[in-house]
N, C-alpha and C positions, 0 to 999 in steps of 0.2 A: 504494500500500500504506500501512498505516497500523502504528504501535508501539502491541502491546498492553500494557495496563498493567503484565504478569507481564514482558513481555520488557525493558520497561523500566528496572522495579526489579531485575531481575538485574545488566544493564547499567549500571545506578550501580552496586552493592554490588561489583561485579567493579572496577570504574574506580577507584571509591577503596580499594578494600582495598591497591590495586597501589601507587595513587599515595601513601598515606601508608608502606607500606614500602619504596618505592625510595627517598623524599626522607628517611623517620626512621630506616629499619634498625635499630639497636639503640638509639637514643635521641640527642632533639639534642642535641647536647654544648655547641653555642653558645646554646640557650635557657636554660642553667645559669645563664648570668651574672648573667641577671635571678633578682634573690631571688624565694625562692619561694612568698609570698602576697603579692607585688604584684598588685595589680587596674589594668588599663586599660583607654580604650576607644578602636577605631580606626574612620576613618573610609578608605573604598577608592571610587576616584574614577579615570576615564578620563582618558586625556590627549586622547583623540582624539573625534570623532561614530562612534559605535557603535550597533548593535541590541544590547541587552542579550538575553543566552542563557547559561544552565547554573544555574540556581536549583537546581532538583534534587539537581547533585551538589554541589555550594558545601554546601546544606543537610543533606545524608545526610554529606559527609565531616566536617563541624565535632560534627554529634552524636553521632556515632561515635566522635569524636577527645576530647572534652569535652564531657556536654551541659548544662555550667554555662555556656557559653559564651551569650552573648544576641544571636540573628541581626535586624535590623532592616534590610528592603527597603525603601527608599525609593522602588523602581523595582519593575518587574515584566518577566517577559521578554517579549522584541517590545516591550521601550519604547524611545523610540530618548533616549541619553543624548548631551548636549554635551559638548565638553571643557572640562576640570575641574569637572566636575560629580560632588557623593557621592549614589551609588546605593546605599551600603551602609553600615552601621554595625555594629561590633561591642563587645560588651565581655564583660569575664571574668579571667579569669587571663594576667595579660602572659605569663608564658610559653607558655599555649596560643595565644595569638593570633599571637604570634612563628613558634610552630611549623607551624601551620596555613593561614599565610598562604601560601608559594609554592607547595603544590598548588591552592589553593581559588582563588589567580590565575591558574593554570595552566590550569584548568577553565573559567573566566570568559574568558579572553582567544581561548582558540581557536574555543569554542564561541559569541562573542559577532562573532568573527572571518567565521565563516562564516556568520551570523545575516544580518550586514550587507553581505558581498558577495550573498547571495543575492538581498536587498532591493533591490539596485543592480542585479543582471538583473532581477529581477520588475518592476520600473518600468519598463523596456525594453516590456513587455507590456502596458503597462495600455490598455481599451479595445477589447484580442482577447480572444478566444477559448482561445487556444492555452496551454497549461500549463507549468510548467518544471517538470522534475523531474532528483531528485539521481543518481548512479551508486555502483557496489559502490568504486570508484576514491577508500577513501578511507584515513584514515591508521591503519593497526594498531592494534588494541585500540580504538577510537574509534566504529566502525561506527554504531552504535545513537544515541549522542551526537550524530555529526554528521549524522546523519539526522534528528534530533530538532533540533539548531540550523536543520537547513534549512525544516522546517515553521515553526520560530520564525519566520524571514525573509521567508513566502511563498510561498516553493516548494512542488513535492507529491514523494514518496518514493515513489520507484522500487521496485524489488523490494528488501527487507531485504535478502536472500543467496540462496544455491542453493536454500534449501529454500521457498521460497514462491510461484513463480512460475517458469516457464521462458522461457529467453532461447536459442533455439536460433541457433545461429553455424554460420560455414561448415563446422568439423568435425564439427560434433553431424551436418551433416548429410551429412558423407561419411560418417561411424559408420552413420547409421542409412539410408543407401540414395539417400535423395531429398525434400525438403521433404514432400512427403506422406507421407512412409512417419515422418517425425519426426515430424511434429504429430499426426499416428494414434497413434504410440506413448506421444507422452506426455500426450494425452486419455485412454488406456487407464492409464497411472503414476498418473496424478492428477486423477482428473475435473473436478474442482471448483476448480483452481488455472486462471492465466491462461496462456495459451501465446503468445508473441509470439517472431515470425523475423526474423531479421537477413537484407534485400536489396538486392542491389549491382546488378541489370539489372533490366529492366522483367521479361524473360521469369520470375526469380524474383518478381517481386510478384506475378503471376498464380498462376502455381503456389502461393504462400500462401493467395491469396486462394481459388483455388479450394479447396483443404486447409481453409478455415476457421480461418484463424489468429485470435485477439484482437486483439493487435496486429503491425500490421507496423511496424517498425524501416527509415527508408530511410537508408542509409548513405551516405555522399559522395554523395546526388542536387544534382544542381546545380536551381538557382534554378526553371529551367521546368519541371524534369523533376516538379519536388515539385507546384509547379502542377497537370502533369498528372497527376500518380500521384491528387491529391485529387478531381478531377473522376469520374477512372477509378475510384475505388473508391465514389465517391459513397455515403459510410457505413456501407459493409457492415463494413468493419473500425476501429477507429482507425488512427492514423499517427503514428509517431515519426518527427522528423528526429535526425538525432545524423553529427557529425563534421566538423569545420573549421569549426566552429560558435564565434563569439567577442560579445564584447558588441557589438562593431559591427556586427555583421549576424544579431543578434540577432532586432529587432522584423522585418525584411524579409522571414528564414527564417518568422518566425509568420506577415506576412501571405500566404503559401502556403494556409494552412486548417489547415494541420497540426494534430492534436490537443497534442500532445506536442514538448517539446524537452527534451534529455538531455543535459547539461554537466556531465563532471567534474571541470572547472578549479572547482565550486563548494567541494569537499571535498578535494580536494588538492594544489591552489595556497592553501593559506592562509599571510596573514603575521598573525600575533600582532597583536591590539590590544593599547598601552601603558597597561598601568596601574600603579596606586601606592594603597600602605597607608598611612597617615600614623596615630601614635599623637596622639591627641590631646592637647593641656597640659592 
């Protein structure tokens, strides 16, 4: 799946509305101290190697917040930064820069977070075939973001959310009778969206396959099984693998044939890249 450009921009203007009133609420009271037509300019620089990710909202929340403020990228995102390296330069109003700074590192470190672990699986792959894609498994309010850090990294974008794509699982399909009677229903719901079944035994791959699923989803197939599920469907569908799935057996699960691999450790196991604002003398 891909972010369209509307869903995008909602998705920043939601992110930063939030984030500049959880961190300002009524006003900083500690950006008081700086008098108030001091001019500064700061330079914001990793501590770590990172994929740089979140221009976007760095950019929509500083002009939103001030747009005297003067943004200078150094970098661009999917560039990969060194440590202590300045990707960024600001200047303006010390106290806008003051103030602006911990959401606009907030937004850079997590989104830049997930940029670069995904780049660390996707290298796992190079040489296959086989794609990585992100899960709905990611952190509150974030969704759109870090699906958009993952395309930064490499990866491809699973389904957005519920509404674009169906992911039938084991209840969908005690709800609706039997893998064929689900993917009937919801080619009937949604013509034109993808329908893809979650399958735990060989006897459900067949059953999908004969239903005509897009994709099938094998969940805990071991090593041969994926092997042979790829032989056996010999293209009629794609193939996801997903589950016990780690960066160690990453590339091995790909060379099965598999189209698809689905890891939610890319969106929510993140640790925070270190960064730092320094105002410059």
């Amino acid at each position: 799946m891909s972010i369209s450009a509307t869903l995008l921009d909602q998705a920043i203007q939601n992110n930063i509305q939030q984030a500049l009133q959880e961190d300002i609420g009524d006003g900083d009271i500690t950006a008081l101290l700086t008098p108030e037509h001091e001019q500064a300019t700061a330079s914001i620089l990793s501590r770590e190697t990172m994929i740089l990710a979140g221009q976007p909202w760095v950019n929509a929340l500083i002009k939103t917040y001030d747009t005297s403020i003067e943004v200078s990228w150094l970098k661009q995102d999917g560039d990969l930064i060194q440590p202590n390296e300045v990707f960024l330069k600001l200047s303006g109003s010390a106290r806008s820069l003051l103030t602006v700074e911990r959401p606009a590192l907030n937004f850079i470190q997590t989104l830049s977070a997930v940029a670069t672990k995904t780049a660390e699986y996707v290298k796992q792959l190079e040489g296959l075939q086989t794609q990585l894609l992100d899960t709905r498994k990611t952190l509150p309010g974030l969704r759109i973001a870090q699906k958009y850090a993952v395309a930064i990294g490499g990866g491809k974008n699973h389904r957005l959310g519920l509404f674009d794509a169906f992911l039938i699982k084991e209840n969908h399909i005690m709800a609706a009778g039997s893998i064929a009677q689900a993917i009937a229903q919801a080619h009937e719901i949604a013509p034109n969206k993808p329908v893809e079944v979650e399958v735990e035994t060989w006897n459900e791959l067949n059953q999908a396959l004969e239903a005509q699923a897009d994709i099938i989803m094998l969940d805990n197939f071991s090593q041969q099984q994926m092997i042979d599920a790829v032989k056996h469907v010999n293209g009629r569908c794609k193939l996801e693998a997903s589950g016990n799935i780690t960066i160690n057996n990453l590339r091995e699960v790909a060379t099965t044939g598999v189209d698809y691999i689905s890891m939610g450790v890319l969106t929510k196991d993140v640790k925070a890249i270190d960064l730092s604002m320094r105002f410059n003398g």
